[in-house]
N, C-alpha and C positions, 0 to 999 in steps of 0.2 A: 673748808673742804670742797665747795662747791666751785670757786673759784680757783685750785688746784686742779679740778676734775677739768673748769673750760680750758687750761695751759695743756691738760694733757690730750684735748681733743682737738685745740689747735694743733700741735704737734702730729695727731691721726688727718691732718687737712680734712676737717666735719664741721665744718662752719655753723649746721646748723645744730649742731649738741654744743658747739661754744656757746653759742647764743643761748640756749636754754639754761647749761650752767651759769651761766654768767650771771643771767637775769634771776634766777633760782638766791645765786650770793648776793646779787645785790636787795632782792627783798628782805633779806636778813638784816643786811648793810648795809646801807646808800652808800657811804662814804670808801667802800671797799676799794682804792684804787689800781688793784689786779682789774679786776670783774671790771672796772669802768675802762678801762685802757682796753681790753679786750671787746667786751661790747660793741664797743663803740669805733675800736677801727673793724670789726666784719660787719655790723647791722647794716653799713652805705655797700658793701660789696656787691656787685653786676650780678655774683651767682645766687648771691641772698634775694636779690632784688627779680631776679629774672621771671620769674612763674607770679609774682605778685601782682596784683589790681593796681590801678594807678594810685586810687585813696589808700590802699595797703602800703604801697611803696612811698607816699606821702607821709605815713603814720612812721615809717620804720627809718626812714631819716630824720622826721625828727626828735625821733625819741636816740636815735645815733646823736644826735648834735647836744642834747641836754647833757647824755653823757659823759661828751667830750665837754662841756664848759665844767661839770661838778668835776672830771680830771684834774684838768688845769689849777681848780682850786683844790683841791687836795694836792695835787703835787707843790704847790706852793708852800704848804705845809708841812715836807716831809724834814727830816731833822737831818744834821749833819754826822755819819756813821764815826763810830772810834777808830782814829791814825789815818781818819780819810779827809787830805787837801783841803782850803778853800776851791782851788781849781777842779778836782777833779770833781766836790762835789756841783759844782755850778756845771760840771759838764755834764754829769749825771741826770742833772734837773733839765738843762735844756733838750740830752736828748730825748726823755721821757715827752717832756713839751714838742720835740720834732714830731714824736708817731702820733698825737693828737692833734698835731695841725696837718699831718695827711691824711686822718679820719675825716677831718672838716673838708678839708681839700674834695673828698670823695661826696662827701653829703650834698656839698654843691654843688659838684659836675653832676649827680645825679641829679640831681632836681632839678639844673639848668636843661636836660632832658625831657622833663615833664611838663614843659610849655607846649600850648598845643602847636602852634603853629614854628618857628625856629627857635633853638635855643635863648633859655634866659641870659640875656647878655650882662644882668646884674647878677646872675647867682656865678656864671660863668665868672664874672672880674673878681667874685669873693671866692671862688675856685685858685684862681691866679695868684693871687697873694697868697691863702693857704697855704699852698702848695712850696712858695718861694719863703714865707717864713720857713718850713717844713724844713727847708733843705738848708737855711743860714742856721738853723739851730741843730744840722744835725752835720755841721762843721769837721770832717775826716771821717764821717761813718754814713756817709751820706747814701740815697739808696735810689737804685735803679729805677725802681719802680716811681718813683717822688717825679725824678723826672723826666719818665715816661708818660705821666697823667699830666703836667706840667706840660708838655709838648702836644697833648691831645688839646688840652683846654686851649692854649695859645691858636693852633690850626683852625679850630671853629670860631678863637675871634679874629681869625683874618691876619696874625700876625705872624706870617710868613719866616721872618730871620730865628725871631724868637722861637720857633717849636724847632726849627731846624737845630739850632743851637741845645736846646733842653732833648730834644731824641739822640743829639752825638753824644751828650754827657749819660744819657742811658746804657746807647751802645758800648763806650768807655767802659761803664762799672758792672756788666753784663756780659762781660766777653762769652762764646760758645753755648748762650742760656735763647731760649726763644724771644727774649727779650729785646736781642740783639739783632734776632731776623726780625722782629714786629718791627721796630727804630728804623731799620736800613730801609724796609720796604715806604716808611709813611717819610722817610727824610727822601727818598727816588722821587714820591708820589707829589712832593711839595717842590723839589726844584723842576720838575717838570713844568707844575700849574706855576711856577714864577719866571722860566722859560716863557711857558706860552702868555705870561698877562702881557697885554696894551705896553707901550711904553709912555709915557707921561712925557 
């Protein structure tokens, strides 16, 4: 129930009644894998994270990423439905596996943020993979969002071609969405800086 309650506050955009439900199921459950799939892609979110202490926002990703690994092993676990494919259920499982590696994806780019001084350039490269597993396993249902944080993380490692490329595949699956002005404006803001660099 408590994990139907966080589906229905996701659905109200209240991240932070998710999170209470969620956590609420999972003391009941560990294993609940609604409540861990849920958890654990809002707990890394910018707007969960925003008002928080540094050691708070330390605390809440990594209790975000626990629950993203107990996911992955429950979902490995789930069984095959009646009259349902080999294929469709291996698609079934890898997308469930795609929204927990752009949970992860986000755990990292947040905490690559939490360096004092510039970005973790290792939480960052475990950002980068995330994120590109994220989008191979979520093969025709792919999401705008995967590789608009994809293109953030690549910009602050300096890889110029690559965010250009990962914000036009945003803009693409985004058409008319703010998602699609954020893209255009940081794909202008990157050919400009590769205008203006040195040339070699």
């Amino acid at each position: 129930v408590y994990a139907i309650q966080a589906v229905a506050y996701q659905e109200k955009d209240d991240p932070a009644h998710v999170v209470a439900a969620g956590e609420k199921s999972l003391a009941l459950n560990p294993d609940n894998l609604m409540a861990l799939l849920l958890v654990s892609s809002v707990l890394p979110q910018p707007q969960i994270l925003r008002a928080a202490t540094d050691s708070e926002k330390a605390r809440r990703l990594d209790t975000a990423e626990k629950y993203a690994g107990q996911a992955l092993q429950e979902i490995d676990k789930i069984n095959k439905q009646p009259n349902e494919t080999d294929t469709a259920f291996q698609m079934r499982k890898e997308q469930m596996e795609g929204g927990v590696y752009s949970s992860l994806g986000m755990v990292h780019l947040e905490r690559s943020r939490l360096a004092v001084q510039a970005p973790d350039l290792a939480e960052l490269g475990k950002a980068e993979q995330s994120y590109k597993t994220a989008i191979e396993k979520s093969k025709g249902s792919e999401n705008a969002v995967d590789y608009y944080r994809l293109g953030e993380v690549c910009s602050m490692e300096g890889k110029v071609d690559e965010a250009i490329s990962a914000f036009s595949n945003a803009k693409r699956l985004a058409p008319g969405t703010v998602i699609e002005e954020y893209a255009t404006r940081e794909i202008q803001n990157l050919k400009t800086k590769k205008s203006q660099a040195p040339k070699s």
